[in-house]
N, C-alpha and C positions, 0 to 999 in steps of 0.2 A: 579419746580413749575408744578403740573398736573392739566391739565385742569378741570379735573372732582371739583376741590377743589372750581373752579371760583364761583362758584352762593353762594356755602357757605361761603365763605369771607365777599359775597358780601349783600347776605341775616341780615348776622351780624352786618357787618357795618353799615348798612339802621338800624338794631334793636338799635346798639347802639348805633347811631345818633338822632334818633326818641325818643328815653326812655332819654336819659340824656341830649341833648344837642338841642334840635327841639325849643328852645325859642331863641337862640341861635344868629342865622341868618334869613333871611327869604328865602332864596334859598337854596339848594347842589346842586350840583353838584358832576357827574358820569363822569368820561373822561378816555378812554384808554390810556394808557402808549406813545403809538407812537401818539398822536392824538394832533392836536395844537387849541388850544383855544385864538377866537381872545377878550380876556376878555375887553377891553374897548366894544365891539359891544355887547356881552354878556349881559355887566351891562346895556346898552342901552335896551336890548332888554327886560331884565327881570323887567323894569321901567313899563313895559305897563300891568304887571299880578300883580293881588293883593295874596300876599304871605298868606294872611290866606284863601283864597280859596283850592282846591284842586287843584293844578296844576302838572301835570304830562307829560313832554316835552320834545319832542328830533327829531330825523329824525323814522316819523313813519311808519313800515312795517308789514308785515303781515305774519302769522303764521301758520300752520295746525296743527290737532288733527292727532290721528290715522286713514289712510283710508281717506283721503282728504275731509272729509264729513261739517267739519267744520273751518270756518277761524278765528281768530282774531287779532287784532295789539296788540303791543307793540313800545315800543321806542328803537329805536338802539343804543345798548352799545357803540357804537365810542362815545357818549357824549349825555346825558338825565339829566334833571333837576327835582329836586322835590320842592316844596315850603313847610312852613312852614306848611300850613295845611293838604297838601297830606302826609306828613309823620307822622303829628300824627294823620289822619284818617288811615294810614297803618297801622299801629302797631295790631292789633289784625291780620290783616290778615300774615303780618312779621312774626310772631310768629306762625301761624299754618302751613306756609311755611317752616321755622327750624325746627320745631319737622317732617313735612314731610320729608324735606330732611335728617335729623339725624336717622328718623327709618325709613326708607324706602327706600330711593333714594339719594345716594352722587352727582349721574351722571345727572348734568343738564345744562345747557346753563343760564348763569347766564342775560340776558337780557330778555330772552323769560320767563325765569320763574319769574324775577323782575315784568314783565307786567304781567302775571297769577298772582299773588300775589295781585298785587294792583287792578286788575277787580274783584277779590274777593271780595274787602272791594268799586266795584263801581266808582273805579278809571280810568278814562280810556286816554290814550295817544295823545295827541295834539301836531300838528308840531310847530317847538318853530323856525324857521328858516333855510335860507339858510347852507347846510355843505355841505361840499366835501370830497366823500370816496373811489375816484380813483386816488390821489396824486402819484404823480412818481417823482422820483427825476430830480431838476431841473425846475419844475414847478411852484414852487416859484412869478417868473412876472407873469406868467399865470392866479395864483390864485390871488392875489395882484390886476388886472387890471377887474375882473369880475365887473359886473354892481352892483350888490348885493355883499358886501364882505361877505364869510361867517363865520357863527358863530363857526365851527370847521372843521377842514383839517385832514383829516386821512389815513392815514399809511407815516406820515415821517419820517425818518430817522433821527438821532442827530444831523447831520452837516445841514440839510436841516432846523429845527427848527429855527435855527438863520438867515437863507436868506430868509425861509418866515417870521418869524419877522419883518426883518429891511424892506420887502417889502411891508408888511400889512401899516405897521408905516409909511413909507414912501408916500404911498398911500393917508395915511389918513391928511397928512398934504396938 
């Protein structure tokens, strides 16, 4: 897997999420591989956004152009949401980000170009809740006991998945 390939997988996926399947659900979800999703607080949390609006949400950061002259946000790939109507107001801008990256540019950061993409089409990133993206193993009760559980834990490791599981779970009873 080379990194340069990540934005175009992911550009594609959003397209053919968006073009065939956007009636579908009223939310996606974007989640890193190592990244743990506490999906009961998720579905709680995505109850309060109305899904044909433009909702575009995750842990929001900031970005520069070339020469530091310009900022803007985007949503952090550890885990960002789209709803039903931010995706199919992307879709034009989705597609003149693919033909960007196919004739011009393979090599891009597939988060930071996701939010380029969607400010194109006027989309712009809103924090959607508490994460955590300095997980270490072992932290498991650590995260489990915070006052706000959050909505995703990032960078655990496979054995840690299931002890922050049974600890989120356990929490929550």
């Amino acid at each position: 897997r080379h990194p340069k390939f990540n934005a175009l997988r992911f550009v594609y996926m959003w397209l053919v999420l968006g073009t065939h399947h956007a009636s579908d659900c009223d939310f996606f979800m974007k989640a890193d591989m190592d990244a743990y999703v506490n999906v009961p607080r998720m579905l709680a949390t995505l109850r309060h956004f109305n899904a044909s609006e433009k909702v575009y949400a995750g842990k929001v950061t900031w970005s520069h152009g070339p020469g530091y002259e310009k900022w803007d946000t985007f949503a952090h790939g550890i885990g960002y949401v789209l709803s039903r109507g931010a995706l199919r107001a992307a879709l034009p801008g989705l597609r003149f980000c693919m033909a960007q990256l196919m004739g011009f540019r393979l090599e891009a950061i597939e988060d930071m170009l996701m939010g380029a993409c969607l400010r194109k089409m006027h989309i712009r990133a809103g924090d959607l809740g508490p994460m955590v993206y300095d997980f270490k193993p072992g932290d498991a009760e650590r995260v489990a006991s915070m006052p706000e559980p959050p909505l995703v834990v990032h960078r655990v490791e496979e054995d840690d998945m299931y002890r922050l599981h049974e600890a989120t779970t356990a929490a929550r009873r």
